[in-house]
N, C-alpha and C positions, 0 to 999 in steps of 0.2 A: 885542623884538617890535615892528616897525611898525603902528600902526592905516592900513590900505586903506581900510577904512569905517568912519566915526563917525556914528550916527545917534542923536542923540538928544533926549527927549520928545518926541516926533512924535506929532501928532493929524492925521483925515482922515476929515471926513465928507460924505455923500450926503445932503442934503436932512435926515432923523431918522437917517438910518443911520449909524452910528459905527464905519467900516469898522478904522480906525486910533486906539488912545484910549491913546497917549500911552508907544510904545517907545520904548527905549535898545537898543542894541545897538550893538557894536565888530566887526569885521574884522580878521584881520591876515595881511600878508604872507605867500605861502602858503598858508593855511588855507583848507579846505573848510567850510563853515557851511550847514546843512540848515534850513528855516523847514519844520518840521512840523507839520501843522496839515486839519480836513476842509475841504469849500467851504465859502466863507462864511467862514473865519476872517479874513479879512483877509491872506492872505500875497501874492497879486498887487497889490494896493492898495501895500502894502510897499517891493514890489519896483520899481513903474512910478512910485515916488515917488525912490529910489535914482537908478534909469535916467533920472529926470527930464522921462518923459512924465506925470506929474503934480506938483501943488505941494502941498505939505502947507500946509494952515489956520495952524498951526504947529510950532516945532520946528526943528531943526538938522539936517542932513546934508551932511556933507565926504565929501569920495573924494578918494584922496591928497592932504589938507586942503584941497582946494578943493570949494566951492557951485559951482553949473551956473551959475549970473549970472554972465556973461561970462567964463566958462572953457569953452562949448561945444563949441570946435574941440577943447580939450585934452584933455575927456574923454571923448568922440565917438571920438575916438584911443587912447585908453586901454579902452575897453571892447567886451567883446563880449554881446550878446545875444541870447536866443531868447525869445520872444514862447509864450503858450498853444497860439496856431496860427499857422503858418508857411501861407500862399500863394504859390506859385510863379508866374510865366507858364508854361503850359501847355506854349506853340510852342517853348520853349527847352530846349536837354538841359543835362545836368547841369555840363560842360566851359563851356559859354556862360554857365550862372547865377553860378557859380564866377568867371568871369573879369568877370562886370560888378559882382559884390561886390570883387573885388579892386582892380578901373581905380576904386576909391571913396577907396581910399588909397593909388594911384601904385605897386599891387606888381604884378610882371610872370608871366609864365607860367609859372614855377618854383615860385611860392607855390600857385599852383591847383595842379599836380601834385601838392606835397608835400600839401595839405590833403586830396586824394582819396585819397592813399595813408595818410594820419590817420584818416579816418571810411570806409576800405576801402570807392570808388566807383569805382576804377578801370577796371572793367568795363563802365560805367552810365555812361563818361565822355559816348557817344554816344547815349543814351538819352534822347526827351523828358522832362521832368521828372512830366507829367499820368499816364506808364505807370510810376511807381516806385510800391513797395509803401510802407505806414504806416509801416514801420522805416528802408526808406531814405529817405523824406522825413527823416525825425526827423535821421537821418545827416548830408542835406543842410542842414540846418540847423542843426545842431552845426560842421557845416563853414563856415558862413558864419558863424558867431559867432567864429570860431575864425584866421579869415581874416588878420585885424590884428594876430596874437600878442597879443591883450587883456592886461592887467597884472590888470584885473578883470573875470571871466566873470556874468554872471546865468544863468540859466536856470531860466524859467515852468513846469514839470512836464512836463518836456522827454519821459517815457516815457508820459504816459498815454493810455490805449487801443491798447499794444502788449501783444502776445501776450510771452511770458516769456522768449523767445528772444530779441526783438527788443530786448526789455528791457535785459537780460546785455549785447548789442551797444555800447551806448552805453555803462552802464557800464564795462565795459575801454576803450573811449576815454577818457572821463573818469579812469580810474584812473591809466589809462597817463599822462595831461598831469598829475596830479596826484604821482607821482612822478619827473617829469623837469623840471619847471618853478616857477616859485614865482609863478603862476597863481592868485589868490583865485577860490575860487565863492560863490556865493550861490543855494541849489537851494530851489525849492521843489516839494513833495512831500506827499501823503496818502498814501508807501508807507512802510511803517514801516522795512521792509528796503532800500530802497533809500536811505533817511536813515542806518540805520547802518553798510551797507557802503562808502559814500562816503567820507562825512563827521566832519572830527572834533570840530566842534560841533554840537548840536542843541536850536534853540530851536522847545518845543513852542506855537504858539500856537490860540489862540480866541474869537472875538469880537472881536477887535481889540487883545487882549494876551498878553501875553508869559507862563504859566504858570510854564514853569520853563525853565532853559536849562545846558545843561554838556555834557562828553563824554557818551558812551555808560553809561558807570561812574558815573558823578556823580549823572547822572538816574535811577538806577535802586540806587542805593548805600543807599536810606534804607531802613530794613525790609529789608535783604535777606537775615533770616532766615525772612522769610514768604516760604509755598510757595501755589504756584497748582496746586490739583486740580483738573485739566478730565475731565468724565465724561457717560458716555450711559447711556440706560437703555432697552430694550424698550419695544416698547407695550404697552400702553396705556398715553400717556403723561401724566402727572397734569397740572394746570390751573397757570399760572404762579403765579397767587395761592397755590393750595394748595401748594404746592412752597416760596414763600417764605415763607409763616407760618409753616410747621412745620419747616423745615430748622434747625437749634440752631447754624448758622451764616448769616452773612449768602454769599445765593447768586445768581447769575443765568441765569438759566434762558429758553433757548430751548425753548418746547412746542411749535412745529411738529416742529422737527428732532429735540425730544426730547434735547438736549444743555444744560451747566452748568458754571456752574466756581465754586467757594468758596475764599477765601482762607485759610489755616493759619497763625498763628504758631508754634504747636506741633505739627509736624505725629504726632511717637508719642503726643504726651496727647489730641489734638484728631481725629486720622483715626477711631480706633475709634468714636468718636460719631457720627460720618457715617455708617460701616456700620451703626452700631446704629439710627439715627434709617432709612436704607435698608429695612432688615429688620422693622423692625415695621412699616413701610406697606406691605410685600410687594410691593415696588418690584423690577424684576431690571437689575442693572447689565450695559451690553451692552459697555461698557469704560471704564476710568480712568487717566490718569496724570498726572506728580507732574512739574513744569515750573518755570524759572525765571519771573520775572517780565519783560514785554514792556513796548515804551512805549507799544503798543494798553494794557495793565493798567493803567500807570501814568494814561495820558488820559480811560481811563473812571474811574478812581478819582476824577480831579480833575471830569471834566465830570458822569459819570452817563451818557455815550456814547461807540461806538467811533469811531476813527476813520475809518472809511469810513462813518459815515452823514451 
């Protein structure tokens, strides 16, 4: 296995803020690699440190064992990226953006087709850029990351504030370069599902560090005889407090929505306790069922919150 990226103890701060306090992380040829993590953790900090639009305080970061200190042309050529938000020119359609991203590395008219026929623009070739929808933006700018065949891709949370359609879109892009190339990613994401349908590592971070990191299996491998019971109940729905005093498990409990979830290591010795702790507060279950463990569970375990707050 080749390391692509070698980052290691890296720190990166703002003034007090310690966006970055001191990752390791590897890369390797081929592999997708997911930086999971809500706002605020530090994963674009991460990333614009990689990319080399920022420096780290300190710390080590190679790409294919070279620093950005006077390797620039080399890996300016080597990589592609996408930014949180992509701005077009307006006046220009899609065929024109395409080709002045391409005349950037000397590739001709052939490379724009084939990339439009990659992020399915074809249509839209004639189309200003200012009248595409959120998804074909996103499109267009998977397409221009995409443009130089990169050895190594970034991409800034390339689907967020797409509808779930638009979503899907990109990933079979993605999927598709990921089984026909040996393409490294580096994604970053607050969607849990789209970190495990990509990617085949995932480092969950927060606050600026690294929690845990492994496949899919790995990070979810410890306990995984404990069961996550998520359940609702009718109203009137009891008061957060009072639900966690007295539940004979540890619980978490949404009391607007009136919904909960307890974790089970035993779930034959330990469920009937929950019914029975249910029924004597004349509680009415309006539904429950019995789940594997998510790395939303896993994140609130370690942080005390979800990932999307």
């Amino acid at each position: 296995m080749t390391p692509v990226i070698e980052v290691k103890n890296v720190y990166k701060s703002f003034h007090s803020v310690k966006a970055v306090n001191g990752i390791d992380m590897t890369v390797y040829k081929g592999q997708f690699t997911a930086l999971l993590g809500p706002n605020g953790a530090g994963k674009t900090t991460l990333v614009e440190m990689i990319e080399g639009i920022q420096k780290p305080d300190s710390g080590e970061i190679r790409i294919m064992g070279l620093s950005w200190e006077g390797n620039e042309n080399v890996l300016h050529r080597a990589i592609g990226l996408s930014l949180q938000e992509t701005r077009f020119i307006d006046r220009l359609t899609v065929w024109e953006t395409l080709r002045l991203f391409a005349s950037f590395f000397d590739l001709g008219k052939q490379r724009v087709w084939e990339i439009m026929e990659i992020v399915n623009l074809k249509e839209k070739a004639d189309a200003y850029t200012v009248h595409l929808s959120g998804g074909q933006r996103q499109r267009l700018a998977l397409g221009i990351a995409l443009i130089n065949r990169p050895k190594v891709l970034l991409l800034d949370e390339p689907t967020t504030g797409l509808d779930p359609n638009a979503r899907r879109d990109i990933w079979s892009i993605l999927l598709d370069l990921k089984y026909h190339s040996n393409t490294s990613l580096v994604l970053t994401t607050h969607y849990m599902e789209e970190a495990e349908q990509l990617c085949d590592t995932i480092m969950i971070i927060d606050k600026g560090l690294v929690l845990k990191a492994g496949t899919m299996d790995q990070l979810l491998s410890e306990d995984s005889s404990e069961k996550i019971i998520a359940f609702s109940l009718e109203p009137p729905h009891p008061s957060r407090e009072s639900i966690k005093n007295e539940c004979p498990f540890p619980v978490r409990w949404d009391g607007k929505n009136g919904q909960g979830t307890i974790l089970l290591s035993n779930l034959e010795g330990q469920l009937p306790q929950f019914l029975d702790f249910i029924n004597s507060r004349d509680l009415k279950l309006k539904n429950m069922e019995c789940r594997r463990k998510t790395l939303d569970d896993l994140f609130t375990a370690m942080t005390g919150r979800r990932l999307d707050e």
